[in-house]
N, C-alpha and C positions, 0 to 999 in steps of 0.2 A: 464489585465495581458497578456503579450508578450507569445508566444511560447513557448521560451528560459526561461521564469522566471520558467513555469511550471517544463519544463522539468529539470532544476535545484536545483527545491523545491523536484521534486521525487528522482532524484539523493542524495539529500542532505536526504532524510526519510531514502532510502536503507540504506546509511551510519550509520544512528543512528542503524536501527536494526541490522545491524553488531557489530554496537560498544555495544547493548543490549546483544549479544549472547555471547561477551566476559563473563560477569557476569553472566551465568544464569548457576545453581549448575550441576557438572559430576555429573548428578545422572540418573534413567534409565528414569522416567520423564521426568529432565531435558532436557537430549538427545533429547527426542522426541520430545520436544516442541522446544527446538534448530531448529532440521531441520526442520519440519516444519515453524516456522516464518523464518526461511532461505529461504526458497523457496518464501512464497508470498510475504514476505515484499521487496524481493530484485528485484523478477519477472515484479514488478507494473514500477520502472523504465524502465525494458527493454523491455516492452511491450508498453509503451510507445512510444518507440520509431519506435519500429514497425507500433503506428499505425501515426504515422508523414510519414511513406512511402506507406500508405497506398492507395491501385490502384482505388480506389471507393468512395463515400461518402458513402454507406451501409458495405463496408470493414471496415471503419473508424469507423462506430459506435460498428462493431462487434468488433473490435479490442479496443476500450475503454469500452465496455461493460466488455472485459476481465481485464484491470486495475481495474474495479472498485467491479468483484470479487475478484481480489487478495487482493485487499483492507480490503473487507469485512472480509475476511480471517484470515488477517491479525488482523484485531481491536476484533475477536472475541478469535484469539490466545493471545493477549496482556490480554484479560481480564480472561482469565484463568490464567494466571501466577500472573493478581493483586489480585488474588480470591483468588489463592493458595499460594502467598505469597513467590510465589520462587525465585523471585525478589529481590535483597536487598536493589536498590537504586529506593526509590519509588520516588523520583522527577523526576529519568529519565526516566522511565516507562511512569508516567502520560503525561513527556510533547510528547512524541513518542505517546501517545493512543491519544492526542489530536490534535498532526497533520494528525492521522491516519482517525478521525473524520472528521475534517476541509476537506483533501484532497477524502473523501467520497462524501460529500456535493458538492463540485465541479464537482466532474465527472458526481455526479446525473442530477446536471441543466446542465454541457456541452454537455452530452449525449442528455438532454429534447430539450435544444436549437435546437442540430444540428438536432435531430427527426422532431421538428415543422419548423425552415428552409427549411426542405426538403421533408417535407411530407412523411416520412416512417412511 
């Protein structure tokens, strides 16, 4: 996987959780789980890209270290809303909670990678 792919697979996640907050009920709940997956699911992109400018190879782990709590963040807000059902379109939700998984897994071995390349 290219640089660019990644960085366009996180841009393209943000987007779904934007296009998830469209749907998800004005209620006081709702709201709140709103901003919240607003913030990490959209942060993981820009943080991203932060760590592509990153001054260090130890900046660059701290700096994906943070994608990959927003991550976590993120897949543990998605499964409160499949828990509680506030959700209405449950095929969009799952495939958003499964790239949310997928792109978990990745930072964990990118981050392992670059740790044992570099002996941190």
């Amino acid at each position: 996987m290219r640089k660019f792919d990644l960085e366009e697979r996180l841009i393209d996640f943000s987007v779904s959780i934007i296009e998830l907050l469209k749907e998800i009920p004005n209620t006081y709940i709702g709201i709140h789980l709103s901003k919240q997956l607003a913030r990490s699911g959209t942060s993981v992109s820009l943080n991203y890209g932060e760590a592509q400018a990153s001054e260090s190879k130890k900046d660059f782990i701290h700096k994906m270290r943070i994608v990959l709590k927003e991550l976590r963040e993120t897949f543990v807000c998605l499964k409160i809303l499949i828990r509680t059902k506030l959700f209405r379109n449950e095929d969009k939700i799952t495939l958003v909670y499964s790239e949310c998984n997928e792109l978990i897994s990745i930072f964990v071995k990118s981050i392992e990678t670059v740790r044992n390349n570099y002996n941190f």
